[in-house]
N, C-alpha and C positions, 0 to 999 in steps of 0.2 A: 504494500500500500504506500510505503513511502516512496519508495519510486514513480510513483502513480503521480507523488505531489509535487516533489520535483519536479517531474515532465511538466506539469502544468503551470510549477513556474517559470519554466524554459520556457513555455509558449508563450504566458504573457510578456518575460521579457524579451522574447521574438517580435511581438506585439507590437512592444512598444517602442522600439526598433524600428520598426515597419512603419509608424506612427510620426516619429520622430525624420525618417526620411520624407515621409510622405508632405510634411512641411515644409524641408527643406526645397523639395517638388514644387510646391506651389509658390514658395519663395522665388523661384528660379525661372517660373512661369510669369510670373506677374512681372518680375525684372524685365523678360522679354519683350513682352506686351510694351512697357513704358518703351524700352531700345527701337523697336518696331515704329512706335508712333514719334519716337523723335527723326529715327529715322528717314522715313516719311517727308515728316516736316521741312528737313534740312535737304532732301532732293526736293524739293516743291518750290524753297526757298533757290538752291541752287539755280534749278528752270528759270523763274524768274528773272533771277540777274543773268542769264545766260541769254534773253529774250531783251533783258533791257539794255545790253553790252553792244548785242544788232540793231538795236534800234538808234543808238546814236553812232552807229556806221554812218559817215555821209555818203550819199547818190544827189549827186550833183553839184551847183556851184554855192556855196556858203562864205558867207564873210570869215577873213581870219580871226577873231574873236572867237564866235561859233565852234571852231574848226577845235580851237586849244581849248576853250571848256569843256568840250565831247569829249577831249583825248583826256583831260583831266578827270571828267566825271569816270570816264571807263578805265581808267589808272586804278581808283577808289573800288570804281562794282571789281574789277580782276583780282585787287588783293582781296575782298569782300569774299570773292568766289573760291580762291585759294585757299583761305581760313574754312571754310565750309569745307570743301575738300578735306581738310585733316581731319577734323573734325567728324564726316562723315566716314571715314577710314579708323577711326579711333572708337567709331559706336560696331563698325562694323567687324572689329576684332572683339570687343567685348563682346557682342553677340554668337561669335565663335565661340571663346571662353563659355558664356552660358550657356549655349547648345549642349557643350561636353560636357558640361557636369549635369544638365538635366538625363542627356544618356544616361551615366555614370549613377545618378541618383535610382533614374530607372530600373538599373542592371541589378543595384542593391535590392531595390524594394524586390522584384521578380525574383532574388536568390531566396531573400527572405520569407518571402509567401509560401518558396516552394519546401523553404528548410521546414515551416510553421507546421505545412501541411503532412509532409512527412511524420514530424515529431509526433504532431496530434494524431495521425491513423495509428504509430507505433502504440503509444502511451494510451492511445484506447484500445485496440486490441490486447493490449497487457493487464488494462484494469478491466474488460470484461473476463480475460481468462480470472482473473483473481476473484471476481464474483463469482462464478462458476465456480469455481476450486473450493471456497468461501461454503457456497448454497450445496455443494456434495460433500464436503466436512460436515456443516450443521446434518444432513439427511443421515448419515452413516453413522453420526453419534446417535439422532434417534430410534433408526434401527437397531443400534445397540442395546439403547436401554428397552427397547419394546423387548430384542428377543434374550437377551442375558439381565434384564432387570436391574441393571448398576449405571451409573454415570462414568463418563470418562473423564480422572483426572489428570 
């Protein structure tokens, strides 16, 4: 029997293991989601300035004033766009990063489900041999005393 209690603190502390990754899981999930939508944002942002850098291309004849503000304003949007660039290279390794440990998280929780479930079929087929064993002890002492008339001590 005491093996029986064991086992089944094995399982919940399997459990809670399993419990324990399964936050970290979600942890790693939710990180993503945020990574995703900044990501997102910073190519949309990028587009943008990548639309407004064309648009003050000149096509045709422009005063030279014109000419250096444009080349000035699109100095500013290219380092603008450059900065976003790291930026979007720097969400897009953390998001590597997170991919692999939400694997890695996965691999755990799936070893441990499977070690849980192992444990538990084991440690129940042991605690029902043990009632059985248990319920044909009690029967064999009563047959005892039915046909010899003594108790067994």
């Amino acid at each position: 029997m005491d093996a029986w209690s064991k086992g089944r603190q094995l399982t919940v502390l399997l459990d809670y293991r399993k419990t324990a990754v399964e936050r970290q899981i979600f942890m790693v999930k939710k990180t993503l989601s945020e990574i995703n939508l900044s990501l997102e944002e910073k190519h949309e942002r990028y587009n943008s300035i990548n639309k407004e850098i064309k648009s003050l291309t000149p096509c045709g004849v422009f005063h030279r004033t014109d000419i250096y503000k444009n080349i000035r304003r699109q100095g500013v949007l290219l380092s603008q766009q450059q900065y976003l660039s790291h930026e979007i290279k720097r969400l897009e390794d953390n998001k590597a990063e997170n991919e692999q440990m939400l694997q890695e998280g996965v691999n755990v929780r799936n070893a441990l489900e499977k070690k849980s479930y192992k444990l538990f079929g084991y440690f129940h087929k042991q605690h029902v041999k043990f009632i059985v064993r248990s319920e044909n002890n009690i029967e064999h002492e009563h047959h005892e005393t039915f046909l010899y008339g003594r108790a067994k001590h």
